[in-house]
N, C-alpha and C positions, 0 to 999 in steps of 0.2 A: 321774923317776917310773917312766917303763918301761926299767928301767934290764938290757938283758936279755945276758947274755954267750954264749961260743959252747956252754958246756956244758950250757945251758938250753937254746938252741936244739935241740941235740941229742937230751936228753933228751923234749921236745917232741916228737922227728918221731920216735922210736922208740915213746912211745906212741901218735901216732895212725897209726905202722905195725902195731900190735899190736891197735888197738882197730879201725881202719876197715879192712887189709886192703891189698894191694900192688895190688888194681885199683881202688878207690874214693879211695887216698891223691893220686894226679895230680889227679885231679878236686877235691879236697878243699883241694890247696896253691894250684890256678888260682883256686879260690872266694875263699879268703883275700886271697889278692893282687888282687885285684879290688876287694874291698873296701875293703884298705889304700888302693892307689892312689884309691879314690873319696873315701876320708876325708882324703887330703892335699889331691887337687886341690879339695874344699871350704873346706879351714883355708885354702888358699891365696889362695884368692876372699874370705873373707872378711876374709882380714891384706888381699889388697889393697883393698877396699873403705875398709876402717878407713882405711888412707893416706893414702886421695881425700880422704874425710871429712873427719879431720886438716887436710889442706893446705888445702881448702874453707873449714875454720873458720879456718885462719891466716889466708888472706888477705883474710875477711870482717872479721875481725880490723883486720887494717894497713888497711883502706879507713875502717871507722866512725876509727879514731885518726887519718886523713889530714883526716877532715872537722872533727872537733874541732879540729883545727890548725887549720883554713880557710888554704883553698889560697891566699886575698890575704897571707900571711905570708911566702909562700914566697918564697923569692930568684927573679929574673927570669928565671933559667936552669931552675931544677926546675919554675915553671910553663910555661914554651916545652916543656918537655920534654912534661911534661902535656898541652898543649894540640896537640902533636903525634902523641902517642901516641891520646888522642881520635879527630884524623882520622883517623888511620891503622885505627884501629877502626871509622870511619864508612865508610870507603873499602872494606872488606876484609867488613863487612854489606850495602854494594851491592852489591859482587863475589859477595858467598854469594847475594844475592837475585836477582840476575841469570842464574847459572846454575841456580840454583832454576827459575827461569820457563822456559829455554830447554832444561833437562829436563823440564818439563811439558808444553812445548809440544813437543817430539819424541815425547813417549811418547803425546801427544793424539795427532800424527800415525802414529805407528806404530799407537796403535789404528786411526784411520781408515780404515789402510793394510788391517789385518788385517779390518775390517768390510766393507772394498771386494771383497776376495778372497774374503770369505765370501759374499757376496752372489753373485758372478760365479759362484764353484763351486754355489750355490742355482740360479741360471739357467741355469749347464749340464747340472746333471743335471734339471732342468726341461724343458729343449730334445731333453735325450736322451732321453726320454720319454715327451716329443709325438712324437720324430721315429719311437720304437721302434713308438709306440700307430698314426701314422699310418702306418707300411711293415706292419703288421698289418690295417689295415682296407684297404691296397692289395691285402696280398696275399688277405684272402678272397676281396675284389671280382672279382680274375685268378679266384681259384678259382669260384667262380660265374659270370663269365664263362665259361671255359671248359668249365664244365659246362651252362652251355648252348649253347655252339657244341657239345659232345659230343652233346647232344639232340638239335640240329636237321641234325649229320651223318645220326645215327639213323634219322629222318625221311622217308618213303618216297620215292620218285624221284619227280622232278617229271612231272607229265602232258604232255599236247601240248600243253593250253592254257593250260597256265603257259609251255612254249616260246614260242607265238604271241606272248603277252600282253610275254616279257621280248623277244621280238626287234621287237615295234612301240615299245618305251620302246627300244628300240639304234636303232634306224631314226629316230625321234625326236633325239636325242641326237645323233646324225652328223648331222641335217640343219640342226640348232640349230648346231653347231660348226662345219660346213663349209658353206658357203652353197652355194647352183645356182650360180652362177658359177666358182665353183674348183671344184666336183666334175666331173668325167669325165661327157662325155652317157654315156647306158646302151650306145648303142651300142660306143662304144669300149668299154667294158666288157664287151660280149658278146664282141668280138671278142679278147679279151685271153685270152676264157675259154675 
């Protein structure tokens, strides 16, 4: 049908050199080929389709003519055959269903896995966040602390009677920690001095 030789091709690319131009003609031959190749690799899907089909329907085919025969006809060998091939089909559906299940039960576990680390990265940047929130309200505390030890530097010099008052709490305090008995009579003391 497309039956096309080299002197048509020819004639082809000289007019659409003539009508599109020597910078629009690359872009124009890559467009065609694009398309070619998408309309084969169509035809091609759907020849192999048709195939399946075909072989589908054959062997739907040879199965309803096996049962018309009924398999008790069959010589003792074609149905051993049968009844082998059978197992071997029941054996090879446990085997699919088996790593069916032990692919699902991996992929449960690997979600598991991915939930768990989800979770942990949830709780760390949780913990980074208390930890950020509490070294913030440390550090204004320092800063408020220190702005009041800054105050009370400030704070005019203590009088005599705040001297008096802190050296009877020191006098206090040495006589609680050291008893009369291990402290130095005054005398010694004077003499020391």
């Amino acid at each position: 049908m497309f039956d096309i030789g080299f002197s048509e091709l020819l004639l082809i690319f000289v007019v659409g050199l003539v009508v599109l131009g020597p910078q629009r003609m690359p872009v124009a031959i890559r467009t065609v080929m694009k398309w070619v190749r998408t309309i084969r690799g169509l035809a091609a899907n759907v020849q192999n389709e048709l195939s399946q089909e075909l072989k589908l329907q054959e062997l739907q085919d040879s199965i309803k003519k096996a049962e018309h025969l009924n398999l008790k006809t069959l010589s003792p060998e074609l149905a051993q055959t049968v009844e082998d091939l059978k197992q071997s089909a029941e054996k090879m559906k446990a085997d699919l269903d088996k790593q069916a299940a032990e692919a699902n039960q991996s992929i449960e576990e690997q979600i598991n896995v991915v939930r768990e680390a989800n979770f942990e990265a949830h709780s760390a940047e949780n913990n980074l966040a208390e930890t950020k929130l509490n070294a913030q309200n440390n550090a204004e505390s320092a800063v408020e602390k220190t702005q009041e030890n800054a105050t009370a530097l400030q704070s005019p010099e203590p009088t005599i009677e705040d001297e008096l008052s802190l050296d009877e709490k020191l006098a206090s305090y040495i006589v609680q920690y050291h008893p009369a008995e291990d402290a130095p009579s005054e005398t010694q003391t004077e003499k020391n001095v």
